[in-house]
C-alpha beads as a LAMMPS data file, in Angstrom:
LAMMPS data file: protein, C-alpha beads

93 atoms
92 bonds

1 atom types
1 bond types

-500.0 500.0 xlo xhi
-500.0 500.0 ylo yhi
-500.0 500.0 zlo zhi

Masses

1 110.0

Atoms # bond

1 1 1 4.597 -13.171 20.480
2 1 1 3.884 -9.611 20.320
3 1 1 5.918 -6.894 21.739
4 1 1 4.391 -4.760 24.487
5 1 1 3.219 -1.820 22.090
6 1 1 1.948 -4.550 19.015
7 1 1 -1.507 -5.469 19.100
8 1 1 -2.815 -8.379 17.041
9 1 1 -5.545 -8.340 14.477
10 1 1 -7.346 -10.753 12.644
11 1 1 -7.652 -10.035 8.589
12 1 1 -9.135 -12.032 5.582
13 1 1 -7.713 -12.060 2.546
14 1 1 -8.908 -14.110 -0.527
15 1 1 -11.282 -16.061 1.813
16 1 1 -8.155 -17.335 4.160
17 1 1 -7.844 -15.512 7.750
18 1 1 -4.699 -13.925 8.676
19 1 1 -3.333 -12.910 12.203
20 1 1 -1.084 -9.988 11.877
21 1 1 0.651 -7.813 14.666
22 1 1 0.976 -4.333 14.237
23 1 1 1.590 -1.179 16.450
24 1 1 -2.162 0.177 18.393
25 1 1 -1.781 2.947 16.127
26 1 1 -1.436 1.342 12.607
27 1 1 -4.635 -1.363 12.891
28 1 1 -6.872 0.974 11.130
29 1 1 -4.531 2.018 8.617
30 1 1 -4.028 -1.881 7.966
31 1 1 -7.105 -2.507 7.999
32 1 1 -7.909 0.242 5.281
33 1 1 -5.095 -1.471 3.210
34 1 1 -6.385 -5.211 3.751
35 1 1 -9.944 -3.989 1.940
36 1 1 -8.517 -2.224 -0.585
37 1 1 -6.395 -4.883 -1.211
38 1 1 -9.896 -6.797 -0.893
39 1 1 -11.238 -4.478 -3.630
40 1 1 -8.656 -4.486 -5.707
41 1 1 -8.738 -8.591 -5.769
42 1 1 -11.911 -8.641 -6.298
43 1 1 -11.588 -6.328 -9.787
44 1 1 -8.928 -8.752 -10.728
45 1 1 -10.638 -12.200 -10.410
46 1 1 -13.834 -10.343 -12.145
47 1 1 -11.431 -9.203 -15.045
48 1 1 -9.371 -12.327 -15.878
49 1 1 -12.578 -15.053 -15.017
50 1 1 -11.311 -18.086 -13.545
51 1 1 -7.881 -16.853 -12.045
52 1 1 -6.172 -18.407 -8.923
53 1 1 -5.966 -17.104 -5.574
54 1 1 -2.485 -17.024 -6.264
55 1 1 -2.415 -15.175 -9.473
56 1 1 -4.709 -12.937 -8.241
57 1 1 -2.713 -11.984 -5.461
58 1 1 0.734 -11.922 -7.883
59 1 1 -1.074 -9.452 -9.955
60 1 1 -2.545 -7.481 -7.170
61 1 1 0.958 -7.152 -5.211
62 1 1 2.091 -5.835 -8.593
63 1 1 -0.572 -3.019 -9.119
64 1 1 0.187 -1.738 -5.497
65 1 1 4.101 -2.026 -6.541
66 1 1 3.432 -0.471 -9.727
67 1 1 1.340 2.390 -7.664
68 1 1 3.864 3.147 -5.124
69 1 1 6.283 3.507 -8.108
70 1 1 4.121 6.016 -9.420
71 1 1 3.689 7.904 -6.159
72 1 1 7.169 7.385 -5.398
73 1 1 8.314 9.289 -8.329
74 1 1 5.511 11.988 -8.218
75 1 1 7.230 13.037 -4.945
76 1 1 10.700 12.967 -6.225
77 1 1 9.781 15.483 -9.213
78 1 1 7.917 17.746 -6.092
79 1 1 10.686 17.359 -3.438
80 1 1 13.547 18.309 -6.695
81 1 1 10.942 21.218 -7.586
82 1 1 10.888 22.328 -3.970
83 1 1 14.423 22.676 -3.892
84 1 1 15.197 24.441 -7.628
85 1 1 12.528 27.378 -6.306
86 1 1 14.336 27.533 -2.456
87 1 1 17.664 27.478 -4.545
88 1 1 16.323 30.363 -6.669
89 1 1 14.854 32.444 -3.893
90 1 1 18.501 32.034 -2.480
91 1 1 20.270 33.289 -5.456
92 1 1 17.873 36.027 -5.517
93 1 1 17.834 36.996 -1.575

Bonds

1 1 1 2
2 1 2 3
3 1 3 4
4 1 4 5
5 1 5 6
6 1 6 7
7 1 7 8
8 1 8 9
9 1 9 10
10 1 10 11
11 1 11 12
12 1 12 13
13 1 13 14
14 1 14 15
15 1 15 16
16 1 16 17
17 1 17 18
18 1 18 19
19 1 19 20
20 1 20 21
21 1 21 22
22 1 22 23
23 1 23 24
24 1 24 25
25 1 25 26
26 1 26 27
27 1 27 28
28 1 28 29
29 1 29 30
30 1 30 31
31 1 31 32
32 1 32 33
33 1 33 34
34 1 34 35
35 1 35 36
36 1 36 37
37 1 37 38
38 1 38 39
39 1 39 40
40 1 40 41
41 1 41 42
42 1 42 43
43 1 43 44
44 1 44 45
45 1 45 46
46 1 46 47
47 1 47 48
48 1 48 49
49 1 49 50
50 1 50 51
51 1 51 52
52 1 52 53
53 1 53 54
54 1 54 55
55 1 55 56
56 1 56 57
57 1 57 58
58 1 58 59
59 1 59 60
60 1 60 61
61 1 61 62
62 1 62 63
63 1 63 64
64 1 64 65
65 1 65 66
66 1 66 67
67 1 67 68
68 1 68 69
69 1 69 70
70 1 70 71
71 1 71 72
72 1 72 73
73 1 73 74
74 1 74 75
75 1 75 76
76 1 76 77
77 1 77 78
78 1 78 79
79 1 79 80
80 1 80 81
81 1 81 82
82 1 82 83
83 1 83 84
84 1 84 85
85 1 85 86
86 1 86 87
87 1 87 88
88 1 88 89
89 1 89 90
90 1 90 91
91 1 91 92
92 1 92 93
């Protein structure tokens, strides 16, 4: 059942369909993320041949963890930047 404010969408992944709620707001955003997911399963199963829905998907879900990783710590070194140059205009104010 979906809450007042969810809407439900319909997705495909790997050839199966998927219903999904999510908030009126965040459908496109999903559905931006269910074809690059698309995309990116697609480059996988043309790179290793004969792999499984299953496998693709495994290695898929850890590119996109491996990404966010990435991302995640590409913030952390701007947001720890951010604060040595406020701490510095401090000192010098």
């Amino acid at each position: 059942m979906l809450s007042k404010d969810s809407k439900g969408i319909r997705i495909k992944v790997m050839g199966k369909q998927h219903q999904l709620s999510c908030s009126a707001g965040q459908k496109e955003d999903l559905q931006q993320a269910v074809k690059n997911l698309g995309v990116m399963c697609e480059d996988i199963k043309q790179k290793k041949g004969g792999a499984s829905s299953e496998r693709t998907l495994l290695l898929a879900s850890i590119n996109l963890s491996y990404l966010l990783l990435l991302a995640n710590n590409k913030v952390e070194r701007y947001q720890n930047a951010q604060e040595d140059l406020i701490a510095k205009l401090q000192n010098t104010l």
